[in-house]
C-alpha positions as CSV (number, residue, x, y, z in Angstrom):
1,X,-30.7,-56.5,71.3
2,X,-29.6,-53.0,71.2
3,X,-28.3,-51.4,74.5
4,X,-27.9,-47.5,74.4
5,X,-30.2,-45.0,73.5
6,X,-32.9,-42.7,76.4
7,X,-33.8,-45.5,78.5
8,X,-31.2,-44.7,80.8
9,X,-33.3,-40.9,82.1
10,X,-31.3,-39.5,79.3
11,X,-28.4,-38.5,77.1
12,X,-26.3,-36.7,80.1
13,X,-24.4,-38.3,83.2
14,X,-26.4,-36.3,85.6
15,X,-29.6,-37.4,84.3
16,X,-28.4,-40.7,84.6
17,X,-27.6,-40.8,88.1
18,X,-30.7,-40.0,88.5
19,X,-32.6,-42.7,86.8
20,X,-30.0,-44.8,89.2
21,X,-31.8,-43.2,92.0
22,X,-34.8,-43.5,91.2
23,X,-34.6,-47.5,90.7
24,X,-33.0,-47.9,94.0
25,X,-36.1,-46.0,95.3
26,X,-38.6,-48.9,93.6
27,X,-40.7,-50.1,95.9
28,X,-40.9,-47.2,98.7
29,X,-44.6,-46.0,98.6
30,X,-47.4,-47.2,96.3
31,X,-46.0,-46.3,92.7
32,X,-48.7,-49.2,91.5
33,X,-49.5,-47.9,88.1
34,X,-53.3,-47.7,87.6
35,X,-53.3,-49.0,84.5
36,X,-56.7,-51.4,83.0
37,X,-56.6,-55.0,82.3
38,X,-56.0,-56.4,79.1
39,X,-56.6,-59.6,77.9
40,X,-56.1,-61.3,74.6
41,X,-58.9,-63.9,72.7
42,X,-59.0,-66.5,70.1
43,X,-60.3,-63.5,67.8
44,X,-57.1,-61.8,67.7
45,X,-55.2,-64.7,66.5
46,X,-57.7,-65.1,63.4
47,X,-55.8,-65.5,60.4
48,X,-52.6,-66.3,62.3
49,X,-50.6,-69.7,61.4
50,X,-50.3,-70.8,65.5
51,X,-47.2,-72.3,66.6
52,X,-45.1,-69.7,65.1
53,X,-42.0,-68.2,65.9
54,X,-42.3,-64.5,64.2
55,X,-41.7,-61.2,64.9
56,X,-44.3,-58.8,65.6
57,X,-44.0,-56.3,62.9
58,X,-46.3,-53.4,62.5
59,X,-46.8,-50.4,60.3
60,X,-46.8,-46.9,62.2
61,X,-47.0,-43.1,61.0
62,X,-44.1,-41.3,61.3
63,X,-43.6,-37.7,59.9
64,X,-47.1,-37.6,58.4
65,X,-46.6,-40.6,56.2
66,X,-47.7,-44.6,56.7
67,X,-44.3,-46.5,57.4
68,X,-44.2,-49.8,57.1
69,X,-42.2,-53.0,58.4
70,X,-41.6,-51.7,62.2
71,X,-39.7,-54.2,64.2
72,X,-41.0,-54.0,67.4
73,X,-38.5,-55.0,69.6
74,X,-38.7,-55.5,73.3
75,X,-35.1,-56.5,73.9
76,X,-33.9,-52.9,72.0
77,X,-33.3,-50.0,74.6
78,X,-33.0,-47.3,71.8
79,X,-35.2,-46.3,69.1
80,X,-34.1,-46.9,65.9
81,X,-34.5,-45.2,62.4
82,X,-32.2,-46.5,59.7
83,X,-31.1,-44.3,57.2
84,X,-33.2,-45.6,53.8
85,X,-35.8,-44.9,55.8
86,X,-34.9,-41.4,56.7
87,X,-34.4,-40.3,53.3
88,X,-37.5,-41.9,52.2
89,X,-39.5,-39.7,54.5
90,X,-37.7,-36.7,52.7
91,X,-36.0,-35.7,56.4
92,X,-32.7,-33.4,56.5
93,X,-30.0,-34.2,57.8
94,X,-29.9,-30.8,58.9
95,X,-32.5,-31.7,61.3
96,X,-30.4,-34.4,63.1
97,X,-29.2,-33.3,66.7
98,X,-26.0,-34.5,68.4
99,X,-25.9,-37.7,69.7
100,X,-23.0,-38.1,72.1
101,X,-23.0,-41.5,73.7
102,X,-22.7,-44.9,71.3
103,X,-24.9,-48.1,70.5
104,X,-23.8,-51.2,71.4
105,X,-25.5,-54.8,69.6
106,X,-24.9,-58.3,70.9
107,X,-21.5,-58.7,72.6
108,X,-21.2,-55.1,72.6
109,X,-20.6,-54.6,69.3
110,X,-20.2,-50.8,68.4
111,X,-23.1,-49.5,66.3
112,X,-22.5,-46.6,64.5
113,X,-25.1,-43.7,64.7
114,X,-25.4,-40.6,62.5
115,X,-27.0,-38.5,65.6
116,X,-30.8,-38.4,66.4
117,X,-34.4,-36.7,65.5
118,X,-37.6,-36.1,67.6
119,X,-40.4,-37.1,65.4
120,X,-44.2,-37.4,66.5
121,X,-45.4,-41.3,66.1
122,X,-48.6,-42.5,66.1
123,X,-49.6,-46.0,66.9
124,X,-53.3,-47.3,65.2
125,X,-55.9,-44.8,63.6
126,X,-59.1,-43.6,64.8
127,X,-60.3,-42.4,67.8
128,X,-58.2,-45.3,69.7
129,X,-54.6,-44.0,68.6
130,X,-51.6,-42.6,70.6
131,X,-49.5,-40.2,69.1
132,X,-45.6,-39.5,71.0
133,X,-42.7,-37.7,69.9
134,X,-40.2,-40.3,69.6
135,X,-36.6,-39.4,69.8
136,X,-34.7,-41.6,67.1
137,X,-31.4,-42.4,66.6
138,X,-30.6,-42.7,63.2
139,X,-28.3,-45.8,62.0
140,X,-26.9,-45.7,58.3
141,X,-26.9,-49.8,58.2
142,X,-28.2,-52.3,55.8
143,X,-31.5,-53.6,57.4
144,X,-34.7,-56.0,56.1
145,X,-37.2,-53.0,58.4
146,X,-37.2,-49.0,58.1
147,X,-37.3,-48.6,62.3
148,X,-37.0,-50.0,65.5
149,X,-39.7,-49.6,68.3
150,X,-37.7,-50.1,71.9
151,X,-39.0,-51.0,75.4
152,X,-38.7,-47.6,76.0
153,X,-41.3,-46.7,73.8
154,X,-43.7,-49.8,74.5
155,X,-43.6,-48.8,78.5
156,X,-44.8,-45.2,77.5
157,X,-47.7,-46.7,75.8
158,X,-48.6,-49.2,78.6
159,X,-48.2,-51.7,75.8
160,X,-48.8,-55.4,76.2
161,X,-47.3,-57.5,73.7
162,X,-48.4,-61.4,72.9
163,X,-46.3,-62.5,70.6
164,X,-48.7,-66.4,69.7
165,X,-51.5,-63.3,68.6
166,X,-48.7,-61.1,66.7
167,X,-50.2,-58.1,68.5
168,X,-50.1,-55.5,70.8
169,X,-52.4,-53.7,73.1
170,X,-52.1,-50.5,74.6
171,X,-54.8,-48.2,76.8
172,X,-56.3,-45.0,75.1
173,X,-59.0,-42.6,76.7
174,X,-61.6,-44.3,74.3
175,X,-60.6,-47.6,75.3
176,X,-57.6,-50.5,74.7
177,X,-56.0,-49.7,70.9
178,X,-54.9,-53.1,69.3
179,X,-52.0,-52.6,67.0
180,X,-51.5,-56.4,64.8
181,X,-48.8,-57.2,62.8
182,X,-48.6,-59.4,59.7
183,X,-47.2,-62.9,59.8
184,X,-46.5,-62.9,56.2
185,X,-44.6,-59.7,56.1
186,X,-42.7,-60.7,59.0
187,X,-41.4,-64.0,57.4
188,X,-40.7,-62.1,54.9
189,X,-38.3,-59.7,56.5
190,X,-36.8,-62.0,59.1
191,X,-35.8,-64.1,55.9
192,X,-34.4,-60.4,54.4
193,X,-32.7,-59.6,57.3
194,X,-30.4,-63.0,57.4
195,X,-29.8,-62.6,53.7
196,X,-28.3,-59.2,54.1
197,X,-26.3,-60.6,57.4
198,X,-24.7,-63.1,54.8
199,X,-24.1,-60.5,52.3
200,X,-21.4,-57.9,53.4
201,X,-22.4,-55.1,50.6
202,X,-26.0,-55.6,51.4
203,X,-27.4,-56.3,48.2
């Protein structure tokens, strides 16, 4: 769990304040989203080992290129790039912008950030896809996945996440996108990601 990041209204005290506002205002008038129903089936579990406990990782693309091994992590307020990642991509650190607040893990544990970069996402292909401009902040860290998708992200897309199907749904003008992830891969990483914990150069 990450706490930190733009799910706060912003980066500023005064936008803060008024996100604070605006909660204490929930529930005056009908701010119902009208948002359609989504349902999962059998047939989105196919080729799932059931009675699982795995992460739902998923493969996005960011900056015009297919990344892979996307946590997507519901319990994360900020969005997360790490660096390998970043460099990967072939992005600047030039084009980083100042990040002035901090991170804060599990018993508010300070994370480090390098600052952060808007970059357009898009979730699925086709005619069913959502593209956003994500602002990430970007984390030189040892970690088992390139990014982290936050809460703050997943309410933008409307998303509905079933963790026994490993998937995620989210509405599109041509209809409800399903984004699944891969139970192999996500073994895989979890397994990674305990490993590097135990190792403190993060080899």
């Amino acid at each position: 769990m990450i706490n930190g990041g733009f799910a706060r209204g912003g980066i500023s005290k005064s936008s803060c304040k008024r996100h604070l506002k605006e909660i204490y205002h929930v529930g005056e008038g009908d701010g119902s989203p009208d948002l359609p129903t989504i349902s999962f089936t059998k047939e989105d579990a196919a080729g799932i080992i059931l009675g699982h406990d795995n992460l739902v990782v998923i493969t996005i693309i960011l900056a015009n290129a297919n990344l892979h091994r996307i946590l997507v992590n519901q319990g994360s307020s900020a969005d997360i790039l790490f660096k390998p990642a970043f460099d990967k991509l072939g992005l600047q650190e030039k084009e980083l912008r100042a990040y002035p607040n901090s991170l804060f893990g599990l018993g508010d544990t300070l994370i480090q950030t390098l600052r952060y970069i808007p970059l357009h996402t898009t979730f699925e292909k086709g005619s069913r896809s959502r593209t956003l401009s994500i602002d990430y902040i970007v984390v030189d860290v040892s970690s088992a996945y390139n990014a982290l998708i936050s809460r703050t992200t997943l309410n933008q897309l409307a998303t509905v996440i079933s963790i026994p199907h490993l998937c995620m749904m989210f509405p599109t003008p041509e209809g409800i996108a399903t984004v699944k992830g891969d139970q192999k891969l996500a073994r895989r990483y979890y397994n990674e990601s305990l490993n590097l914990k135990g190792d403190p150069k993060g080899k």
